[in-house]
PDB file of N, CA, C and O in Angstrom:
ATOM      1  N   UNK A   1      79.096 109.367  94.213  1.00  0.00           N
ATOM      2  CA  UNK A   1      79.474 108.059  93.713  1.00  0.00           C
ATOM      3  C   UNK A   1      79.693 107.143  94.908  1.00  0.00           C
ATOM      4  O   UNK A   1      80.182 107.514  95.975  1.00  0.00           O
ATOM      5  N   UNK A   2      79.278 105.897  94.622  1.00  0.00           N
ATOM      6  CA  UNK A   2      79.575 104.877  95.585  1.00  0.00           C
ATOM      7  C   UNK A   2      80.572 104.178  95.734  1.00  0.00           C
ATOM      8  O   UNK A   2      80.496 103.450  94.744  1.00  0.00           O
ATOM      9  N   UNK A   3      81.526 103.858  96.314  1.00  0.00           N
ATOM     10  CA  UNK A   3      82.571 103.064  96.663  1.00  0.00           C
ATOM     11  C   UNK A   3      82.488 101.752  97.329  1.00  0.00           C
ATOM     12  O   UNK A   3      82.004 101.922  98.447  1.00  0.00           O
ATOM     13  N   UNK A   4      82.727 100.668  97.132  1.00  0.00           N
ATOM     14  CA  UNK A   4      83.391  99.619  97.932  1.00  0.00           C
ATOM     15  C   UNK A   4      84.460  99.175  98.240  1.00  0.00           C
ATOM     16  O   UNK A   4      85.051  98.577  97.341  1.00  0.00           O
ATOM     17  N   UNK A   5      85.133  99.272  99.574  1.00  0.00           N
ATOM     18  CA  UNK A   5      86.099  98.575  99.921  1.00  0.00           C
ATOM     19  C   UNK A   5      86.232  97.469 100.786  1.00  0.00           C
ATOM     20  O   UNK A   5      85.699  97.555 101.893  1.00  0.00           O
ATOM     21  N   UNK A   6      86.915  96.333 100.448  1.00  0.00           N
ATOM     22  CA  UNK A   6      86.527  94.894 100.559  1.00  0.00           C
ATOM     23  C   UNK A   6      88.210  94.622 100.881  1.00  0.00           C
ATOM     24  O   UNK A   6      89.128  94.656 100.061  1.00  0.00           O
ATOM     25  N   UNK A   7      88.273  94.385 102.138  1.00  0.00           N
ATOM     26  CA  UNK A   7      88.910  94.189 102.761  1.00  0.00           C
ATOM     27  C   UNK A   7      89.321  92.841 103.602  1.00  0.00           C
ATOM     28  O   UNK A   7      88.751  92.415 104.607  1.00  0.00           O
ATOM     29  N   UNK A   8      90.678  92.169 102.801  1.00  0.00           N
ATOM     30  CA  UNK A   8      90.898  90.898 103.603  1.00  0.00           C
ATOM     31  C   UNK A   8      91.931  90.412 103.751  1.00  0.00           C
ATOM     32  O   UNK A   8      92.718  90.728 102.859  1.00  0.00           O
ATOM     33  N   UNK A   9      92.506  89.457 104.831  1.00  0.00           N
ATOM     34  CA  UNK A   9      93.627  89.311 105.332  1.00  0.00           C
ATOM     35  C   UNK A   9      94.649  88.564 104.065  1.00  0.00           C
ATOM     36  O   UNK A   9      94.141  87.947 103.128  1.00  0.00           O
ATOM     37  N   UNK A  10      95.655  88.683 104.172  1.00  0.00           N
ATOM     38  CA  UNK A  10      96.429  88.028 102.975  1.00  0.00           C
ATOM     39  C   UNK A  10      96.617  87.100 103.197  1.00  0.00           C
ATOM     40  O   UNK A  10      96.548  86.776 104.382  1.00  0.00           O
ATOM     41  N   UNK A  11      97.016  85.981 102.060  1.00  0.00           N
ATOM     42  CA  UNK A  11      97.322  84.651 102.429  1.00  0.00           C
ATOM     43  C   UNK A  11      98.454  84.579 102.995  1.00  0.00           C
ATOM     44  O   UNK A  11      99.554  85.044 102.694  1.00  0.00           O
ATOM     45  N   UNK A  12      97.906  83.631 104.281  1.00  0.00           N
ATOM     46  CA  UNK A  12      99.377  83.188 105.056  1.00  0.00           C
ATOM     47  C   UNK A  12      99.344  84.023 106.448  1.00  0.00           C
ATOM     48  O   UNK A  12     100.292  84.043 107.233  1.00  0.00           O
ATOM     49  N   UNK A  13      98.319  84.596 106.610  1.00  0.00           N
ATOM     50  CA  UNK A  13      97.847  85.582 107.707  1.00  0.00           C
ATOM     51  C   UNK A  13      96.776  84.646 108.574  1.00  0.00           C
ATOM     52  O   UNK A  13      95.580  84.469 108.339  1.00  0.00           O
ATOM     53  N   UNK A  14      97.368  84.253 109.356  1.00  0.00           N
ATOM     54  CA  UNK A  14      96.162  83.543 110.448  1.00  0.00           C
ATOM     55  C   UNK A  14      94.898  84.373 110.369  1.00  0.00           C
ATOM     56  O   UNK A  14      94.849  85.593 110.210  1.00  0.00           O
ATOM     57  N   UNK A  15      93.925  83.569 110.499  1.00  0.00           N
ATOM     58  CA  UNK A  15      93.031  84.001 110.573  1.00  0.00           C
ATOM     59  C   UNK A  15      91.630  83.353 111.685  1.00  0.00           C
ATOM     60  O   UNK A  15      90.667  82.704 111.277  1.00  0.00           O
ATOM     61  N   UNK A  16      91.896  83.762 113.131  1.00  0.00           N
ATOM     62  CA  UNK A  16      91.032  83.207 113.854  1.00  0.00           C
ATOM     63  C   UNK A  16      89.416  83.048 114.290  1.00  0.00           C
ATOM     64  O   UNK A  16      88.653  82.253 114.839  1.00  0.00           O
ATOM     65  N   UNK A  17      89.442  84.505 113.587  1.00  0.00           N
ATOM     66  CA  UNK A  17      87.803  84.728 113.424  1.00  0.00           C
ATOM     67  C   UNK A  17      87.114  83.926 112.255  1.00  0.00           C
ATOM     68  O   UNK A  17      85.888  83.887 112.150  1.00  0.00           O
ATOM     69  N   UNK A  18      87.859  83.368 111.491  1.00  0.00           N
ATOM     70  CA  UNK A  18      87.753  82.955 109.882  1.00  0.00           C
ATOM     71  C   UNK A  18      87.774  81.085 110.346  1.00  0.00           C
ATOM     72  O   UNK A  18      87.009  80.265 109.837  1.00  0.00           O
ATOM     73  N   UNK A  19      88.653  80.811 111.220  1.00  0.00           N
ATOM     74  CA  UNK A  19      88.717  79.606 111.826  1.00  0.00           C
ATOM     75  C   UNK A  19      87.173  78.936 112.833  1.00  0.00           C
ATOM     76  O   UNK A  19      86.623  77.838 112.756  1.00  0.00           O
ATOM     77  N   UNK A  20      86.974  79.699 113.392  1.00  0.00           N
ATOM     78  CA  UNK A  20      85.936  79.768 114.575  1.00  0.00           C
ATOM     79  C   UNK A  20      84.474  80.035 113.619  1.00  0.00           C
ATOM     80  O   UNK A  20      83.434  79.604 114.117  1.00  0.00           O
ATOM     81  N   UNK A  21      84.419  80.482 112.755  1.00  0.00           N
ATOM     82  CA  UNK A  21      83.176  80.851 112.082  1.00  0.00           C
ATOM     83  C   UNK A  21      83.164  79.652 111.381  1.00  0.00           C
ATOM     84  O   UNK A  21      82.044  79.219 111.112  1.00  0.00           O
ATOM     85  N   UNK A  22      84.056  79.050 111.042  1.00  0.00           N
ATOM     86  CA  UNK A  22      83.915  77.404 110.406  1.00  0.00           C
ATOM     87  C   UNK A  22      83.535  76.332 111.480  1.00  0.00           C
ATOM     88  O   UNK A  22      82.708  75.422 111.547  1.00  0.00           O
ATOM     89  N   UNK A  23      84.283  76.725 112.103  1.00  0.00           N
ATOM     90  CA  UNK A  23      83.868  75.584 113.567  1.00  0.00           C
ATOM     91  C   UNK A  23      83.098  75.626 113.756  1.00  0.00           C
ATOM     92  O   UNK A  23      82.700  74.462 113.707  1.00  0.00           O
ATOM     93  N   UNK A  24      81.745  76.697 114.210  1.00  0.00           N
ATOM     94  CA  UNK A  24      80.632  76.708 114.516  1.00  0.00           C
ATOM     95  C   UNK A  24      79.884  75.911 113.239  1.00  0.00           C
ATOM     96  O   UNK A  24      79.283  74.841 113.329  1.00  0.00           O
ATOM     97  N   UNK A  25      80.090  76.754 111.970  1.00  0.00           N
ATOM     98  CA  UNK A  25      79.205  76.007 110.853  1.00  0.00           C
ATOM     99  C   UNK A  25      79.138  74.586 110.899  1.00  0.00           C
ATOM    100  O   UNK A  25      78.063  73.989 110.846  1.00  0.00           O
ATOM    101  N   UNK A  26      80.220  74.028 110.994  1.00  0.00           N
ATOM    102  CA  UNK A  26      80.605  72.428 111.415  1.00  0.00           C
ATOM    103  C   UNK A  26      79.838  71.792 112.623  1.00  0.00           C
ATOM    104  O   UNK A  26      79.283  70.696 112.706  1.00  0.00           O
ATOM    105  N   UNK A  27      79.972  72.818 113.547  1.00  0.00           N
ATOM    106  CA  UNK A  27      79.054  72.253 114.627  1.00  0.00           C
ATOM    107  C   UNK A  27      77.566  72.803 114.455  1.00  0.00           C
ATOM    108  O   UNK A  27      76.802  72.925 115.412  1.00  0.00           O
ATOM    109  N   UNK A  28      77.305  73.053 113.430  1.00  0.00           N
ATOM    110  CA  UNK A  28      75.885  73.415 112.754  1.00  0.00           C
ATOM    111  C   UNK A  28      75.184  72.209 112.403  1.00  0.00           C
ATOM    112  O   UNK A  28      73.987  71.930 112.470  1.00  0.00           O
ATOM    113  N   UNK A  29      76.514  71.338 111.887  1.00  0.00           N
ATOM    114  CA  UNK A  29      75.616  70.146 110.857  1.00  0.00           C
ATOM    115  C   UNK A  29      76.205  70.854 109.322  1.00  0.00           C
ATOM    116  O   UNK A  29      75.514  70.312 108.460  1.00  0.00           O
ATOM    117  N   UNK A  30      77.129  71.775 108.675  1.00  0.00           N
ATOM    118  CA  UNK A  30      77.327  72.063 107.738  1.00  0.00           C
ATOM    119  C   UNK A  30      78.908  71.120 107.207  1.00  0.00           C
ATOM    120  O   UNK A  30      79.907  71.803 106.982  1.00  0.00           O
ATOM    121  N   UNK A  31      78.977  69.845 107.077  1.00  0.00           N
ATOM    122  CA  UNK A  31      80.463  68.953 107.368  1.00  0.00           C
ATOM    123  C   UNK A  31      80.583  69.820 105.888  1.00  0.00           C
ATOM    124  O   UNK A  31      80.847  70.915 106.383  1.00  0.00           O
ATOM    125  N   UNK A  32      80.572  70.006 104.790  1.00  0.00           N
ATOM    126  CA  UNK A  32      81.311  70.052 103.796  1.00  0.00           C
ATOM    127  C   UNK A  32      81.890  71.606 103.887  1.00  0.00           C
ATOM    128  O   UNK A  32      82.261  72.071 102.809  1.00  0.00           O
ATOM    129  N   UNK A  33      82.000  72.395 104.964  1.00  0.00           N
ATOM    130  CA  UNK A  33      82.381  73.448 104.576  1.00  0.00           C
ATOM    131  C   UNK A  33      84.454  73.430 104.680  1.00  0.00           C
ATOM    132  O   UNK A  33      84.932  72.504 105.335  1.00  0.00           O
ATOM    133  N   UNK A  34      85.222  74.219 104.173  1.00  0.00           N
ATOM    134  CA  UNK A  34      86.070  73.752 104.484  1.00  0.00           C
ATOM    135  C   UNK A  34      87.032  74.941 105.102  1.00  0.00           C
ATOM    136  O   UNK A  34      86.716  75.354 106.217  1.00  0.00           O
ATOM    137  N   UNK A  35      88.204  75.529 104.446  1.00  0.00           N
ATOM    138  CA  UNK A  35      88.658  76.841 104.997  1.00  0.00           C
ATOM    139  C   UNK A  35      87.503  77.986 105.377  1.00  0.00           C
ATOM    140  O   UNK A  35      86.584  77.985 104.558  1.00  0.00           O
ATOM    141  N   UNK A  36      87.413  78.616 106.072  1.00  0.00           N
ATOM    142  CA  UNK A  36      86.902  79.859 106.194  1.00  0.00           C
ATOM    143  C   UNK A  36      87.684  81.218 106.470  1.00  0.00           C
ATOM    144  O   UNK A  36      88.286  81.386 107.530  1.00  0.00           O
ATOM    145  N   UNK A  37      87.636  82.441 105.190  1.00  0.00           N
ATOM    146  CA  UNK A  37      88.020  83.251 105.420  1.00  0.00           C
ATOM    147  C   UNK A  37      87.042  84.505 106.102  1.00  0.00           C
ATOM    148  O   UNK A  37      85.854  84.470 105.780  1.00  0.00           O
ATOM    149  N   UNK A  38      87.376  85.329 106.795  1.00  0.00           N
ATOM    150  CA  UNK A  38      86.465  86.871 107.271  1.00  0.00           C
ATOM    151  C   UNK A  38      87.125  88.376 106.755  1.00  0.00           C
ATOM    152  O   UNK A  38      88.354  88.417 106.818  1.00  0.00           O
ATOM    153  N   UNK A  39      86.774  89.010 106.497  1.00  0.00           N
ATOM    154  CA  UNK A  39      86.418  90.265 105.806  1.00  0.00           C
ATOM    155  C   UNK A  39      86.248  91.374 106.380  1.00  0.00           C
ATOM    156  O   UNK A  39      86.450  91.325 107.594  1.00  0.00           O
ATOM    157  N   UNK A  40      86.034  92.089 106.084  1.00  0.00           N
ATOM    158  CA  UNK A  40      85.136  93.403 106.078  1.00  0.00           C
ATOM    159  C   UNK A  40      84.373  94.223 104.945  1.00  0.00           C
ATOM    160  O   UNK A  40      84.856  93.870 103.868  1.00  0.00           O
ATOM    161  N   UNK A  41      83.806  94.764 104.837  1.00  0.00           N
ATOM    162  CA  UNK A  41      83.596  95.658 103.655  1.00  0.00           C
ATOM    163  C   UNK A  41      82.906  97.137 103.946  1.00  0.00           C
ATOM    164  O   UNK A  41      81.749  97.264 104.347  1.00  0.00           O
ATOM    165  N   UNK A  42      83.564  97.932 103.749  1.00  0.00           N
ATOM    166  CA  UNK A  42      83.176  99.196 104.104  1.00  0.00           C
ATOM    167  C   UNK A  42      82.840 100.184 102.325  1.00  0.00           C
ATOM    168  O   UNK A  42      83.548 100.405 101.342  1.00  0.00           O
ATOM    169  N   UNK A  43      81.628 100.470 102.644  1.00  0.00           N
ATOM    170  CA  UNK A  43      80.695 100.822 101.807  1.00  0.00           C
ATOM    171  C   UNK A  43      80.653 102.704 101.917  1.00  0.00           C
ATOM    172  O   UNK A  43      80.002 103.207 102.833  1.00  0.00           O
ATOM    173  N   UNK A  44      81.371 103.571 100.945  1.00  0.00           N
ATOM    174  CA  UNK A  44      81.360 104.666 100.958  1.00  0.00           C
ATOM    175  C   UNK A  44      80.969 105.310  99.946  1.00  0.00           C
ATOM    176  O   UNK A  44      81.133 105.094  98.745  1.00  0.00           O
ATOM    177  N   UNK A  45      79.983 106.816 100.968  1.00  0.00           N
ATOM    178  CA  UNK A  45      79.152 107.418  99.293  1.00  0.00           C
ATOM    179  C   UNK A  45      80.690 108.882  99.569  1.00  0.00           C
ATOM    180  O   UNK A  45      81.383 109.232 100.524  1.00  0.00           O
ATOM    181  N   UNK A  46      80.542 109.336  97.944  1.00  0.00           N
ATOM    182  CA  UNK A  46      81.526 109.871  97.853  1.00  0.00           C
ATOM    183  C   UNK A  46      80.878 111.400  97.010  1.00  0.00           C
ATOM    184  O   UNK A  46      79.798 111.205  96.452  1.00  0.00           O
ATOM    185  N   UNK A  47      81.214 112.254  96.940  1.00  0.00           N
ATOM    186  CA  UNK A  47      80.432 113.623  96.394  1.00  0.00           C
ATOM    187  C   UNK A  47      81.981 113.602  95.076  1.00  0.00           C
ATOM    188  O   UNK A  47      82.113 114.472  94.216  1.00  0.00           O
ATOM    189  N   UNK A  48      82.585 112.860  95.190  1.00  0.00           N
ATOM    190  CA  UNK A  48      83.351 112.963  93.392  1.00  0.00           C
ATOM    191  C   UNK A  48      82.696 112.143  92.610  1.00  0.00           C
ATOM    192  O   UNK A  48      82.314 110.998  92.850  1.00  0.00           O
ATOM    193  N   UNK A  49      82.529 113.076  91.211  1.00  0.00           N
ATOM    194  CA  UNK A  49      81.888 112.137  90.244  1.00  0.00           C
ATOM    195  C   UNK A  49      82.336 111.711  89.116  1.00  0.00           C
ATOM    196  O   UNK A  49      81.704 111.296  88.144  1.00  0.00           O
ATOM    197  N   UNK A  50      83.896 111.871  89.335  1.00  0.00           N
ATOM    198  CA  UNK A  50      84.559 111.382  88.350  1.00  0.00           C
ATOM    199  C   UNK A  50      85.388 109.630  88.749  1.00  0.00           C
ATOM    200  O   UNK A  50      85.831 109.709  89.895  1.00  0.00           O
ATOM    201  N   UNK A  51      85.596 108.604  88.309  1.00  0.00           N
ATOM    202  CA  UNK A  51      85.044 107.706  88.306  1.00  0.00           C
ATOM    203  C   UNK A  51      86.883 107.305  89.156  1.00  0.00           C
ATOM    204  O   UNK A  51      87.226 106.798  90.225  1.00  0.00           O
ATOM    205  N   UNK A  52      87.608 107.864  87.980  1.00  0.00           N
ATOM    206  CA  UNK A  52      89.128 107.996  88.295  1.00  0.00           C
ATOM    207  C   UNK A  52      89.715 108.357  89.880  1.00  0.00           C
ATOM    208  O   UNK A  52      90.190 107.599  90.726  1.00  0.00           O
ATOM    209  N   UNK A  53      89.497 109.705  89.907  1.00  0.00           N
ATOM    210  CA  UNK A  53      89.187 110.217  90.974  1.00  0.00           C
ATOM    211  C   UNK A  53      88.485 109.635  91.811  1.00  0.00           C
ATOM    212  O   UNK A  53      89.162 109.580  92.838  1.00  0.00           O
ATOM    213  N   UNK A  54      87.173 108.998  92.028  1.00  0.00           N
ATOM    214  CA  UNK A  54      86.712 108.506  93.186  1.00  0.00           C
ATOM    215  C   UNK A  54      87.522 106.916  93.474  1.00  0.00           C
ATOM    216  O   UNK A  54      87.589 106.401  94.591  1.00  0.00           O
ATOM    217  N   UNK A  55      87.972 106.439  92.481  1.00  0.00           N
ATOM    218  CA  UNK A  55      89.017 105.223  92.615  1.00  0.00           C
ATOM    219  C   UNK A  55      90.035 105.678  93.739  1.00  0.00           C
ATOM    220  O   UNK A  55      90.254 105.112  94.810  1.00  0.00           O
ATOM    221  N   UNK A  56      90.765 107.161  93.100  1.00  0.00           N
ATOM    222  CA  UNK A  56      92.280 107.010  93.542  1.00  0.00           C
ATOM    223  C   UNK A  56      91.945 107.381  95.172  1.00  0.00           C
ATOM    224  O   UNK A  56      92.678 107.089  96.117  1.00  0.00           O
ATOM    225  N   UNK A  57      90.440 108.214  95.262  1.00  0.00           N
ATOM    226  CA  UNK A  57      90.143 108.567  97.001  1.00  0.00           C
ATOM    227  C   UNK A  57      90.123 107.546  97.575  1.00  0.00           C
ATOM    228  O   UNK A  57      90.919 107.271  98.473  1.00  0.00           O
ATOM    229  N   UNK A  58      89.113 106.709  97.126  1.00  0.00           N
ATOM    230  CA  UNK A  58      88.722 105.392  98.412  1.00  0.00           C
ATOM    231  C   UNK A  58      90.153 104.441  97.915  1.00  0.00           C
ATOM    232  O   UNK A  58      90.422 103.447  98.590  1.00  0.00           O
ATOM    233  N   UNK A  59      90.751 104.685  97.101  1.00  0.00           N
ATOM    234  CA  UNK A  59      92.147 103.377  97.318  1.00  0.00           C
ATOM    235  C   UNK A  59      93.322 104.050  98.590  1.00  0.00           C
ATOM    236  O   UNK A  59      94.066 103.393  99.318  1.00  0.00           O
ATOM    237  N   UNK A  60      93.146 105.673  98.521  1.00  0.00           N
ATOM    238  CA  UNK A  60      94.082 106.181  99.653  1.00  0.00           C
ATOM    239  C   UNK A  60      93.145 105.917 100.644  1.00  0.00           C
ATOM    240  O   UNK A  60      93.753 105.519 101.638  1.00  0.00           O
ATOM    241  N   UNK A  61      92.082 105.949 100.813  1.00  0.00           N
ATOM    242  CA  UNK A  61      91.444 105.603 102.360  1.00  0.00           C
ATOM    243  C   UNK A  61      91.302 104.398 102.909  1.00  0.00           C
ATOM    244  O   UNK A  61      90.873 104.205 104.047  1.00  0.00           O
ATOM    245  N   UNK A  62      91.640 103.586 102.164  1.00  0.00           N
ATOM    246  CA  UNK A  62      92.186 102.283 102.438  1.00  0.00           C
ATOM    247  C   UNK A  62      93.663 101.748 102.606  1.00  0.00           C
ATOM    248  O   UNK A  62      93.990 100.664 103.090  1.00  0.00           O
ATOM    249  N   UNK A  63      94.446 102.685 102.129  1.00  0.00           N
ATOM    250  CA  UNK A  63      95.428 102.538 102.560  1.00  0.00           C
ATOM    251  C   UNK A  63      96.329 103.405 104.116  1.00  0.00           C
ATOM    252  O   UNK A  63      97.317 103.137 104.798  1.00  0.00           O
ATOM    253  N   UNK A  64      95.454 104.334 104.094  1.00  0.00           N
ATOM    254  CA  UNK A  64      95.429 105.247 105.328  1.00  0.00           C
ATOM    255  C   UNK A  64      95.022 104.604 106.651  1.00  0.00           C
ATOM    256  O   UNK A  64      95.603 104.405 107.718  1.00  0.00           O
ATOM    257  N   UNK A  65      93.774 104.349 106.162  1.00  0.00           N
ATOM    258  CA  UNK A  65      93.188 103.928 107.989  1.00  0.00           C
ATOM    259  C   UNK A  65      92.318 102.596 107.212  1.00  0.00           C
ATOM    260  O   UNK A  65      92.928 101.645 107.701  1.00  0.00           O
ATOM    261  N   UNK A  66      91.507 102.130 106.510  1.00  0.00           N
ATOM    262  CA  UNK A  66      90.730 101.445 106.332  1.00  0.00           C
ATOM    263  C   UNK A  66      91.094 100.072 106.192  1.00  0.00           C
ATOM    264  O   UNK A  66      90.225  99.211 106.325  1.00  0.00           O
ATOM    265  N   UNK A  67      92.486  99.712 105.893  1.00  0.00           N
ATOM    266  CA  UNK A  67      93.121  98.621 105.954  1.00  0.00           C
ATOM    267  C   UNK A  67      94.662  98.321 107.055  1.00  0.00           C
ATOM    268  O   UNK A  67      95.093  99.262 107.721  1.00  0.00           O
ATOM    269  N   UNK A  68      94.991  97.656 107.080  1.00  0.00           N
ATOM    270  CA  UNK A  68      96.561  97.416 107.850  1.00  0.00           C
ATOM    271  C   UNK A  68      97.143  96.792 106.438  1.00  0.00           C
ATOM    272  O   UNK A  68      96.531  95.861 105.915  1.00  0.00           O
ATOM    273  N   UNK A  69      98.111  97.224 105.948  1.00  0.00           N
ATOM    274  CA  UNK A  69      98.428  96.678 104.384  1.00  0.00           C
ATOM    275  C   UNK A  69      99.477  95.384 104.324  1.00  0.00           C
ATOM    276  O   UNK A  69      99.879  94.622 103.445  1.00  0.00           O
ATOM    277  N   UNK A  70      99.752  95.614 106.124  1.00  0.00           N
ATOM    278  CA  UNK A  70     100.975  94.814 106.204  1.00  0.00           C
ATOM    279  C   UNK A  70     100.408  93.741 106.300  1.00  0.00           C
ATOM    280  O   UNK A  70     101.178  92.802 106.099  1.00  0.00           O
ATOM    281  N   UNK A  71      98.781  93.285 106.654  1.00  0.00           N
ATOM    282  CA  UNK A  71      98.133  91.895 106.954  1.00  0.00           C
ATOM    283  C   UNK A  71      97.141  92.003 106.204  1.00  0.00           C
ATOM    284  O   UNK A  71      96.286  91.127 106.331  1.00  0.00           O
ATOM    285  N   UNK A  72      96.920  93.024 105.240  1.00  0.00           N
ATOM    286  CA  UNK A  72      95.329  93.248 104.329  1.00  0.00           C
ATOM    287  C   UNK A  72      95.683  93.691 102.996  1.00  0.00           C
ATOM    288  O   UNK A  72      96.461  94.578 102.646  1.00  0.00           O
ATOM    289  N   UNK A  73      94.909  92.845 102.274  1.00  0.00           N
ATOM    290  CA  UNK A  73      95.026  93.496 101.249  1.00  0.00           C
ATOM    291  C   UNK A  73      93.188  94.107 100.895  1.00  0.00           C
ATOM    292  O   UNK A  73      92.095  93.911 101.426  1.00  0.00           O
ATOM    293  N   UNK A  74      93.541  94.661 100.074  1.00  0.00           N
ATOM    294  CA  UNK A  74      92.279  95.464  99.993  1.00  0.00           C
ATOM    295  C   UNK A  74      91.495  95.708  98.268  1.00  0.00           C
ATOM    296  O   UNK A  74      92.347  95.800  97.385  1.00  0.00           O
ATOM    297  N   UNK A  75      90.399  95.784  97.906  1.00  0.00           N
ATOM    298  CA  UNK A  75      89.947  95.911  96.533  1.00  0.00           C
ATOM    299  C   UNK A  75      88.888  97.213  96.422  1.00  0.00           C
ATOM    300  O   UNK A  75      87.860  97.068  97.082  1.00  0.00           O
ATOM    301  N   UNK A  76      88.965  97.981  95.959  1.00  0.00           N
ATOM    302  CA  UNK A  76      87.992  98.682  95.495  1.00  0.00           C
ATOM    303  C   UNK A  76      86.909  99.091  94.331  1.00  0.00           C
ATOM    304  O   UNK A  76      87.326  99.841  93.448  1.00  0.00           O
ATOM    305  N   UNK A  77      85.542  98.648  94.271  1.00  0.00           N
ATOM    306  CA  UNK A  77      84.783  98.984  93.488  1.00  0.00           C
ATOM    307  C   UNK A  77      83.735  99.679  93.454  1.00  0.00           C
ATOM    308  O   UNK A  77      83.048  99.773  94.472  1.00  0.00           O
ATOM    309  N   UNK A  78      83.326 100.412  92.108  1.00  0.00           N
ATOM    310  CA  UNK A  78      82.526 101.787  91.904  1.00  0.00           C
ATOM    311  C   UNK A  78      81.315 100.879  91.736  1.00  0.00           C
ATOM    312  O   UNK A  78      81.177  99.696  91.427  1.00  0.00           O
ATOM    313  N   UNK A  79      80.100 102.339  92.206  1.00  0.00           N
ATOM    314  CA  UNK A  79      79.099 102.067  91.569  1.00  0.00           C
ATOM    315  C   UNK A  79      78.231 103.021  91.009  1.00  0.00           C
ATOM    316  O   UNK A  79      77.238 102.657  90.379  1.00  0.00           O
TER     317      UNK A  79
END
């Protein structure tokens, strides 16, 4: 089973890489863009094929190492 975890800073969490990726767009010629947030998403195949179970794995592996919870919050979806 496939997993996604989608990973992003919480509101109220500076975000400088998220700042600077707007700036450039702006200095692209893109004026209407406005906040910019950045991410991650880490994409995992999983050998459980129960749907429950592969939820509750990739939500502990995101809370283990795949996120910082204190500045991330995190979402997980099956496929």
């Amino acid at each position: 089973m496939k997993a996604t975890v989608t990973v992003t800073l919480k509101p109220g969490v500076l975000d400088p890489q998220g700042r600077a990726i707007g700036q450039a767009l702006k200095g692209l010629g893109f004026a209407g863009v406005g906040e910019v947030r950045a991410g991650k998403i880490i994409e995992l195949e999983l050998a459980e094929t129960d749907p429950a179970a592969a939820r509750s794995q990739a939500e502990e592996m995101a809370k283990k190492l795949l996120a910082n919870t204190v500045i991330e919050s995190f979402r997980v979806e099956l496929a």
